[in-house]
C-alpha positions as CSV (number, residue, x, y, z in Angstrom):
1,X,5.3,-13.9,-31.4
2,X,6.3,-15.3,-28.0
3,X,8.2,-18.2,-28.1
4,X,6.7,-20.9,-25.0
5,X,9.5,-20.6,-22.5
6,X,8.9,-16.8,-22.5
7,X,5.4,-16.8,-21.8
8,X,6.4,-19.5,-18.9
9,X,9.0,-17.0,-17.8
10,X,6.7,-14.3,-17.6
11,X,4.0,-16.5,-15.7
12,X,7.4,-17.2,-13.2
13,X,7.7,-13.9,-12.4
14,X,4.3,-13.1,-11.9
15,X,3.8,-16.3,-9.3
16,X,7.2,-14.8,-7.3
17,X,5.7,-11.9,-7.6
18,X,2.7,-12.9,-5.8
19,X,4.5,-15.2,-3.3
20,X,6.8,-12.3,-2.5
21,X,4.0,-10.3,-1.7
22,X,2.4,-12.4,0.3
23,X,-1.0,-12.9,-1.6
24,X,-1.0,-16.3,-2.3
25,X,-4.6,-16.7,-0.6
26,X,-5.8,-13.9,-1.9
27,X,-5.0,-15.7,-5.1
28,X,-6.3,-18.8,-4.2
29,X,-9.5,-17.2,-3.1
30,X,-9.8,-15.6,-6.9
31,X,-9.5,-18.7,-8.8
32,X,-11.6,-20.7,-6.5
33,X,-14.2,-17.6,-7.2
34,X,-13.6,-17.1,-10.7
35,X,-14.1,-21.5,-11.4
36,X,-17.5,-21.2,-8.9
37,X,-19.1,-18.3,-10.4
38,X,-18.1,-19.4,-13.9
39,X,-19.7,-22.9,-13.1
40,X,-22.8,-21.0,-11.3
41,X,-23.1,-18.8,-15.1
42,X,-22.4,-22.2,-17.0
43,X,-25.7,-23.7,-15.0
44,X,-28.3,-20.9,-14.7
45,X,-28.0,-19.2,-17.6
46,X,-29.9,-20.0,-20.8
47,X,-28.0,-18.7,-23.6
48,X,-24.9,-19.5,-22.1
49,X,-23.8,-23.8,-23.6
50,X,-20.3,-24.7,-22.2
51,X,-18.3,-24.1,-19.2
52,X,-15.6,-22.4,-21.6
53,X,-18.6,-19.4,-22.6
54,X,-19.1,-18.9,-18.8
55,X,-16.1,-18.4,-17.8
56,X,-15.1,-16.4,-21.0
57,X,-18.2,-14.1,-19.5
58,X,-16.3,-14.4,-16.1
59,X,-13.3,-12.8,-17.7
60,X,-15.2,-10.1,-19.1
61,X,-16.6,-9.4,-16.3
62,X,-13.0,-9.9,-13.7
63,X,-11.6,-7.1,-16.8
64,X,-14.1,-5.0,-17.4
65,X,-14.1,-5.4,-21.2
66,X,-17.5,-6.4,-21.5
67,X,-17.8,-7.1,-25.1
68,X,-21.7,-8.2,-24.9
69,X,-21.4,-11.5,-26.9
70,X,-23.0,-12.9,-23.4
71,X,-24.9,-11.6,-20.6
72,X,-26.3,-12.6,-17.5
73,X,-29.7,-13.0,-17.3
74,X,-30.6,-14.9,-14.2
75,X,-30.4,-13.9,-10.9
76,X,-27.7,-16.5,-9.7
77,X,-25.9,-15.4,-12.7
78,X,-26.2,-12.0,-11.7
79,X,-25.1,-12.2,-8.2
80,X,-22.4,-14.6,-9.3
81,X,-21.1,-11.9,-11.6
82,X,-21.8,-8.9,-8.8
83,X,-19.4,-11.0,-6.2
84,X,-16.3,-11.8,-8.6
85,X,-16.4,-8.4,-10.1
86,X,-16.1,-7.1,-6.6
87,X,-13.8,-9.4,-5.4
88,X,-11.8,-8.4,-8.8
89,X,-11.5,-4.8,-8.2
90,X,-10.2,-5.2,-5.0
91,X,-7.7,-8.4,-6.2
92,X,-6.5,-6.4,-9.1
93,X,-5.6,-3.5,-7.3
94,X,-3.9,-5.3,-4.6
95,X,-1.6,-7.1,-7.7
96,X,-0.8,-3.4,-9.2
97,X,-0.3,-2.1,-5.8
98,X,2.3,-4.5,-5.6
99,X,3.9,-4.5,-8.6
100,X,4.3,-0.7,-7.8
101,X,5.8,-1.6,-4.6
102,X,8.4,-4.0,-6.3
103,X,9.3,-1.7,-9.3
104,X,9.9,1.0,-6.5
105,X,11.7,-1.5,-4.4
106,X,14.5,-2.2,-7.6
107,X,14.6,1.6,-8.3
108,X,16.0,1.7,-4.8
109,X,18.6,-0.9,-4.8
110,X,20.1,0.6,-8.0
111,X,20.1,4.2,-6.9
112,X,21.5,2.5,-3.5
113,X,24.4,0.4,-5.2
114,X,25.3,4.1,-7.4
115,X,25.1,6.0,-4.6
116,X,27.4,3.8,-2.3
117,X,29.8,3.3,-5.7
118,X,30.1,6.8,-6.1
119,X,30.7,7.4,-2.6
120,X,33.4,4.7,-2.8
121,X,35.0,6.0,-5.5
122,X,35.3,9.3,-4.0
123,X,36.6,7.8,-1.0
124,X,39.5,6.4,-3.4
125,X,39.8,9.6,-4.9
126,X,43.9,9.4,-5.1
127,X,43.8,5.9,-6.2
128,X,41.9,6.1,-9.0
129,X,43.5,6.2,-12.9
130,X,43.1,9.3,-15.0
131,X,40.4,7.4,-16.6
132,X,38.5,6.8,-14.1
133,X,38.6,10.2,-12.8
134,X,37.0,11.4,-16.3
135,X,34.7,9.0,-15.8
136,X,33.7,10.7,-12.5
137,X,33.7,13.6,-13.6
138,X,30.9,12.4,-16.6
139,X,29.0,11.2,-13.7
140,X,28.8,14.2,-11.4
141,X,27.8,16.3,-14.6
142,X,25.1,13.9,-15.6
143,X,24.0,14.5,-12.0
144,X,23.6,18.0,-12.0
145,X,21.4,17.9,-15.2
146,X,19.1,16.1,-13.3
């Protein structure tokens, strides 16, 4: 079970992760969307009560889960839930997009950092202690095995 300060963590990186990409107003522009069409499902469809049950149909709808516990009926409804699950697709590729980007981005740096410490350690090839040239010498190994 997740403790409270690592769920908070986890919702830290995600907002850096979205500021570092730049899609803050694409963000904006999804919750803005999700509350209106939730609140446009909360007052034009029958079967649907609270608030809470719209935009728990809003979330089926933004993931594609669809578990059929509500449906819209009406066309408001319907045209709210046709915009937001349009908007979502392209939102929610734009977020894995980018978490690609960044997981790519940190692959980089590290093989960046062992590449130029390898180089540097070859560079101080005299220098270095019989230890360290075993250690080297692991390294190179592992490398041709990939």
């Amino acid at each position: 079970m997740e403790s409270q300060g690592q769920k908070r963590l986890k919702f830290r990186v995600v907002w850096l992760l979205i500021q570092s990409a730049g899609i803050v107003q694409w963000f904006g522009v999804f919750v803005v969307l999700f509350i209106i069409a939730s609140a446009v499902v909360a007052a034009c469809e029958p079967k649907i009560d609270t608030f809470a049950n719209a935009s728990w149909l809003m979330f089926q709808v933004v993931t594609t889960i669809g578990l059929g516990d509500f449906t819209c009926v009406s066309v408001a409804g319907r045209v709210a839930a046709v915009v937001l699950s349009l908007y979502s697709v392209f939102f929610i590729a734009l977020i894995t997009g980018d978490v690609v980007t960044y997981c790519q981005e940190r692959m980089l740096v590290r093989r960046n950092e062992s590449v130029a410490h390898f180089i540097d350690q070859l560079e101080h090839l005299p220098e270095l202690s019989h230890e360290e040239l075993i250690e080297l010498s692991d390294q190179i190994r592992k490398l041709e095995k990939k």
